[in-house]
N, C-alpha and C positions, 0 to 999 in steps of 0.2 A: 580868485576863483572866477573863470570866466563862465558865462553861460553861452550853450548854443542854441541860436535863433531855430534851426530846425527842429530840436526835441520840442521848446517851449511850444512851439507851433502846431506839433504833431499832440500833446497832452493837454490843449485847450485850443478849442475848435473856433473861440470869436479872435482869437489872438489872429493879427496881419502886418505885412511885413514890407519896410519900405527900403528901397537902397538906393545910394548917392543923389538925396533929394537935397536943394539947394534951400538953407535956413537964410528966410528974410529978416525973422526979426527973434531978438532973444531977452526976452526980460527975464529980472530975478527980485524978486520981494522975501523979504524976512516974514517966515510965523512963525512964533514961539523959539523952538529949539534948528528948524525947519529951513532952508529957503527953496521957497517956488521955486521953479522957473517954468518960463510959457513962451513957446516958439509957436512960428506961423513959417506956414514951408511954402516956396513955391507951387503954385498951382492948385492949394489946396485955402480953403477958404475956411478952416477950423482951425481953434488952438490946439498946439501937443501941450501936454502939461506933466511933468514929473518933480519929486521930491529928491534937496540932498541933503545930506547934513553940515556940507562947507558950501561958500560961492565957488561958483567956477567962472572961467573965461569965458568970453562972451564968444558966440557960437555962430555972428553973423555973417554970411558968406561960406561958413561953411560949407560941405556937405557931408552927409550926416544918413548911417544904419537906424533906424527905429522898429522896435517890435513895441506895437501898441494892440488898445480897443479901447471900442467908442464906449463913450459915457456919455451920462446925459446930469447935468449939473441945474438946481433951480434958482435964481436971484431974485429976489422981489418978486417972486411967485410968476415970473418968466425961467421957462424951460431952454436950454441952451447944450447944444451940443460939440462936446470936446473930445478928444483924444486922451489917452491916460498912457503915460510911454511906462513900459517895464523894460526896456534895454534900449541904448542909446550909446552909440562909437561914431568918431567921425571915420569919413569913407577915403 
C-alpha cells in the first residue's frame, strides 16, 4: 500500500513536503522492538527522525522524498527541535 504525498498533505495542514533533497548523514539505533533512524539533509540544520521495525541501508548520499512536521522533542529539560518523517522514498 503506497501512500500519496498529495492527499496526506491536503488532510493535515502542518504536514510539508521535500523532494530530491541530499541525506548527509543516516544513523540507526535499536529501541525495544523499534529502530531509530535520524538523518540530517542538506542545507537543513535539524534532524528528520522516523521509526521501522527492520534496519534498513544506509541512506547517505542519497536523495530522498520526505513528507514530514516539525516537533519539538525535550532532553534534560532543553527543548529541541526535529522533524518526524511519515513517508520517506528515495528520489
Amino acid at each position: 500500500m503506497k501512500s500519496d504525498p498529495k492527499k496526506l498533505l491536503k488532510k493535515n495542514e502542518q504536514l510539508n513536503q521535500l523532494d530530491a533533497v541530499k541525506v548527509l548523514s543516516h544513523v540507526q539505533r535499536e529501541s525495544g522492538e523499534w529502530f531509530i533512524n535520524t538523518l540530517m539533509l542538506e542545507n537543513y540544520p535539524v534532524p528528520f527522525k522516523y521509526s521501522r521495525k527492520k534496519p534498513y541501508k544506509s541512506l547517505v548520499g542519497a536523495s530522498v522524498n520526505l513528507t514530514y512536521y516539525p516537533k519539538t522533542e525535550t532532553v534534560a529539560g532543553i527543548e529541541f527541535e526535529t522533524m518526524k518523517v511519515v513517508r520517506i522514498r528515495r528520489s
